[in-house]
C-alpha positions as CSV (number, residue, x, y, z in Angstrom):
1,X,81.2,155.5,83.0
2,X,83.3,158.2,80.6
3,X,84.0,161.1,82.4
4,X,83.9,163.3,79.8
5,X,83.4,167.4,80.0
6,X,81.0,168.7,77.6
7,X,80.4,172.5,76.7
8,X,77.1,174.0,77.4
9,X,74.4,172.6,75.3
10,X,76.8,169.9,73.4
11,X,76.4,166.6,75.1
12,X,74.1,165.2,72.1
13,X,76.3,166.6,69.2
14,X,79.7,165.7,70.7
15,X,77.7,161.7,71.9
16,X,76.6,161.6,68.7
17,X,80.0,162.3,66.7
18,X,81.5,159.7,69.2
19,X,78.9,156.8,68.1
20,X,79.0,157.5,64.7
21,X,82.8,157.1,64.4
22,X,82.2,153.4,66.6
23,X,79.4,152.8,63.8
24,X,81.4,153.9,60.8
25,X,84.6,152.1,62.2
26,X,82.4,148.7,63.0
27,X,83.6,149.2,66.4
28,X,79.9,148.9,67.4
29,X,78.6,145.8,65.0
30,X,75.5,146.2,62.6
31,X,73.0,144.6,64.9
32,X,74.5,145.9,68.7
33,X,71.8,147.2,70.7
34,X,72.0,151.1,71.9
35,X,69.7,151.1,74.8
36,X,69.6,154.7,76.6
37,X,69.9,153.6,79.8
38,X,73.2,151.9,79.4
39,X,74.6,154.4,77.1
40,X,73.5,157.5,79.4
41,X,75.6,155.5,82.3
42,X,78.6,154.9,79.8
43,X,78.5,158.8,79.0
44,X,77.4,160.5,82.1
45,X,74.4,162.2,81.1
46,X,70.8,162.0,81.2
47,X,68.6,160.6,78.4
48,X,68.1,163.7,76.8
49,X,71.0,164.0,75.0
50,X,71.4,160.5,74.4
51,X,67.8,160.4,72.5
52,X,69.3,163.4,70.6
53,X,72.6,161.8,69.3
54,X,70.1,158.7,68.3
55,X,68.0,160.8,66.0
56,X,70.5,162.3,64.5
57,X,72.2,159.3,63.4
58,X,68.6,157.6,62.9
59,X,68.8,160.4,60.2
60,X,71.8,159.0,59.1
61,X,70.5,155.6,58.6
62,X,73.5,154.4,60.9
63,X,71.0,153.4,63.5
64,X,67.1,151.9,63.2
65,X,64.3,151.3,65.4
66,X,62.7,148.3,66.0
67,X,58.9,147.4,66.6
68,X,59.5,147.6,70.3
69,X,61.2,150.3,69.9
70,X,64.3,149.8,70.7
71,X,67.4,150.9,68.9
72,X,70.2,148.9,67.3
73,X,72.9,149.7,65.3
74,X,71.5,149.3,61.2
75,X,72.1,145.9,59.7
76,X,74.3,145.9,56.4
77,X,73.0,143.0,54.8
78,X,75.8,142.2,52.3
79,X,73.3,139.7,50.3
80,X,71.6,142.5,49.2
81,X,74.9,144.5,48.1
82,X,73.6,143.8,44.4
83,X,70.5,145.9,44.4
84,X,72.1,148.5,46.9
85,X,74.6,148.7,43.8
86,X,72.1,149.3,41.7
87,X,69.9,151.7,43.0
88,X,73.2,153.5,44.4
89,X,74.4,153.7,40.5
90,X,70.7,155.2,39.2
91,X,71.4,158.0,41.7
92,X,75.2,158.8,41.5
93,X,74.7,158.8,37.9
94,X,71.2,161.4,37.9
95,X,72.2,163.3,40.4
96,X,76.1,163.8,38.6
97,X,74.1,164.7,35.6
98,X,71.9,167.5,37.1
99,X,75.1,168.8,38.7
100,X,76.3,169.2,35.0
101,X,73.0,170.6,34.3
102,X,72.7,173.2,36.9
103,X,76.1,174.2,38.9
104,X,77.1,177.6,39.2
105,X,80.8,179.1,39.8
106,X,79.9,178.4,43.5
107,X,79.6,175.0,43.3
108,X,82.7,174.6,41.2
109,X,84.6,176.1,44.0
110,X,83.8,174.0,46.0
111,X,83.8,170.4,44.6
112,X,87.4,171.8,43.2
113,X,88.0,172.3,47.0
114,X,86.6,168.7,48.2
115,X,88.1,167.4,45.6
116,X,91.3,168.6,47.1
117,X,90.9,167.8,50.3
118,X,89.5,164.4,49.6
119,X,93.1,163.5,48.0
120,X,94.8,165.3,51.0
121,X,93.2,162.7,53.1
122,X,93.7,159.7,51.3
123,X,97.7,160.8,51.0
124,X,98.1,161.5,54.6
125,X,95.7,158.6,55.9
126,X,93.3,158.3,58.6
127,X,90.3,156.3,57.5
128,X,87.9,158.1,59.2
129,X,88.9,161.3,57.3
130,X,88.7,159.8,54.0
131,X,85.2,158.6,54.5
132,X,83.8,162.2,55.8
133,X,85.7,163.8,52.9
134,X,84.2,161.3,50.3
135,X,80.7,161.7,51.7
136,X,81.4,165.7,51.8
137,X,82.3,165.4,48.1
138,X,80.0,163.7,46.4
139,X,77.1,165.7,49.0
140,X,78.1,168.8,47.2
141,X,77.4,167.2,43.6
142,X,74.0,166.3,45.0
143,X,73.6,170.0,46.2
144,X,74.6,171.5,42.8
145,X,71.4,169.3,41.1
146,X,69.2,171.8,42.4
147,X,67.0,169.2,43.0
148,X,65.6,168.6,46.5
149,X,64.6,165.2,46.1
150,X,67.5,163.9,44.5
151,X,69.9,165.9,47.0
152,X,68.2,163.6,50.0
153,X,67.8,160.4,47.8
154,X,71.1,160.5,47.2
155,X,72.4,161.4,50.2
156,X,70.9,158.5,52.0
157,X,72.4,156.3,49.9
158,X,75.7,157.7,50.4
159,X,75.6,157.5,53.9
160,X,74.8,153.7,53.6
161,X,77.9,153.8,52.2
162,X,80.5,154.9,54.5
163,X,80.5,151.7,56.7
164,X,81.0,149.8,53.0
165,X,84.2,152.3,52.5
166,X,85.6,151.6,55.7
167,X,86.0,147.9,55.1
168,X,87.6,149.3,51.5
169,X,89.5,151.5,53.0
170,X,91.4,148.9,55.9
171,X,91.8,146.3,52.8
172,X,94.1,148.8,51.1
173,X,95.8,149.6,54.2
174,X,97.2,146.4,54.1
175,X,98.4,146.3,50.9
176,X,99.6,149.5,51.4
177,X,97.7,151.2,48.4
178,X,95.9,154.2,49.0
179,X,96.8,155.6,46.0
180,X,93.6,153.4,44.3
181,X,91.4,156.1,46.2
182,X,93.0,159.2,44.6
183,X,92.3,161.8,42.0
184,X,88.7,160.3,40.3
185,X,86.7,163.1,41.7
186,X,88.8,165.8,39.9
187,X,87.5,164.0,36.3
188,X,84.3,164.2,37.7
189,X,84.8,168.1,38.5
190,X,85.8,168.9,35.3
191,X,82.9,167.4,33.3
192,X,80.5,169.0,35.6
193,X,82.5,172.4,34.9
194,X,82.2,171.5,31.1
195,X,78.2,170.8,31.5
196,X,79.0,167.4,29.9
197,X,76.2,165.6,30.8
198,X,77.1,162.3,28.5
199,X,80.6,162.6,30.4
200,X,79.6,163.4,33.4
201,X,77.1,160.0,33.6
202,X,79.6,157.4,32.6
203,X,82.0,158.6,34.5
204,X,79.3,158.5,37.7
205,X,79.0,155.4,36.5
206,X,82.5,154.5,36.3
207,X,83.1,155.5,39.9
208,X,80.0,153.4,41.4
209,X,81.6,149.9,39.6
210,X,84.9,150.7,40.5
211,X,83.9,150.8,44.2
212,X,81.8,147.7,43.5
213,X,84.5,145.7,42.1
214,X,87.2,146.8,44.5
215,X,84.5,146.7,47.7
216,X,84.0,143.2,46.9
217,X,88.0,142.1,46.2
218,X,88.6,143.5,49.6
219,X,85.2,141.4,51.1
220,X,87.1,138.3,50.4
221,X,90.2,139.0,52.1
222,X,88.0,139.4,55.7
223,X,88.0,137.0,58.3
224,X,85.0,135.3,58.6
225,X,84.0,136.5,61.9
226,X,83.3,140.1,60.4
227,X,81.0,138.6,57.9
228,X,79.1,136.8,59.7
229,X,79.0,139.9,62.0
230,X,77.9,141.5,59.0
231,X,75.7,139.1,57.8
232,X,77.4,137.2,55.3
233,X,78.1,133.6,56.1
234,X,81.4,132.6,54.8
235,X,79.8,130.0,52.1
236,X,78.2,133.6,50.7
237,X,81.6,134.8,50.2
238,X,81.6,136.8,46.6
């Protein structure tokens, strides 16, 4: 058991922010169970907050419930990358072109601000960082489309992504490159500020293939133990 202090009324949020960096990290594997019982003893607490934490990051799409409703950690079916590209692309793109569309001075501020920090982050390191400050980024473009239903279409899909970045994110750690993740959002920024919709689409577009095509350069340099943990049987490779 983790013998942990919380502060009044924070057991859920602070469980929660501890699972979700085991998810995002594949510390806890697509697939492991979270059963309340065993994660209420690990933590110290009742149930309560432990159901909490899980609906939050059922939210998240970082956990799903099964029929018998019990709760594992979501499956990221890698044979499927292919259409998650693809509907992933549709929405980056519409939702960078509404942001064009419809941003105010606001939103400018701050995407010129997330933009900032994002390349903080990927200079100084931490992969955890980068992947909040990503998903922070390109949240705030869904904001500016003033559209509801694209803001949480979008935003689902970009939390499917974070656990994809991770494994993005360690492959250029070892080859010592993190400059690959720097300075794109900045482009992006400016055609937004210039309501350049044309622009602003291809270079939505631009972004979603380069992750593509550098997600799955990094796929083939993992040991085969983490794809098949993730689903992918090493005959699948890419």
């Amino acid at each position: 058991m983790e013998r942990t202090k919380y502060r009044r009324g924070s057991a859920g949020t602070e469980i929660c922010d501890r699972l979700r960096t085991e998810i995002l990290t594949l510390q806890l594997e697509p697939g492991s169970p979270l059963d309340e019982t065993a994660l209420s003893e690990r933590f110290g607490v009742s149930r309560s907050p432990i159901r909490e934490a899980l609906n939050r990051l059922l939210v998240e799409r970082l956990v799903q419930t099964l029929p018998n409703r019990s709760t594992v950690v979501a499956p990221i079916d890698l044979r499927n990358f292919p259409q998650f590209i693809q509907a992933f692309d549709v929405q980056q793109r519409f939702a960078t072109r509404l942001a064009a569309q419809h941003r105010t001075e606001d939103d400018l501020t701050r995407l010129r601000a997330l933009a900032t920090a994002y390349n903080e982050h990927a200079i100084a390191g931490g992969g955890l960082a980068i992947i909040h400050a990503n998903y922070e980024f390109h949240a705030a473009v869904g904001a500016a489309s003033r559209n509801k239903v694209v803001q949480r279409q979008y935003g689902e899909l970009l939390s499917e992504t974070r656990r994809l970045l991770h494994i993005h994110i360690d492959y250029l750690d070892t080859k010592r490159d993190r400059s690959l993740l720097r300075d794109q959002h900045f482009d992006i920024v400016d055609a937004i500020e210039a309501q350049d919709v044309l622009l602003a689409d291809k270079l939505a577009h631009a972004h979603t293939m380069q992750f593509h095509d550098r997600f799955l350069k990094a796929l083939q340099h993992q040991p085969e133990e983490r794809l098949m943990a993730l689903d992918l049987w090493p005959e699948e490779r890419p």
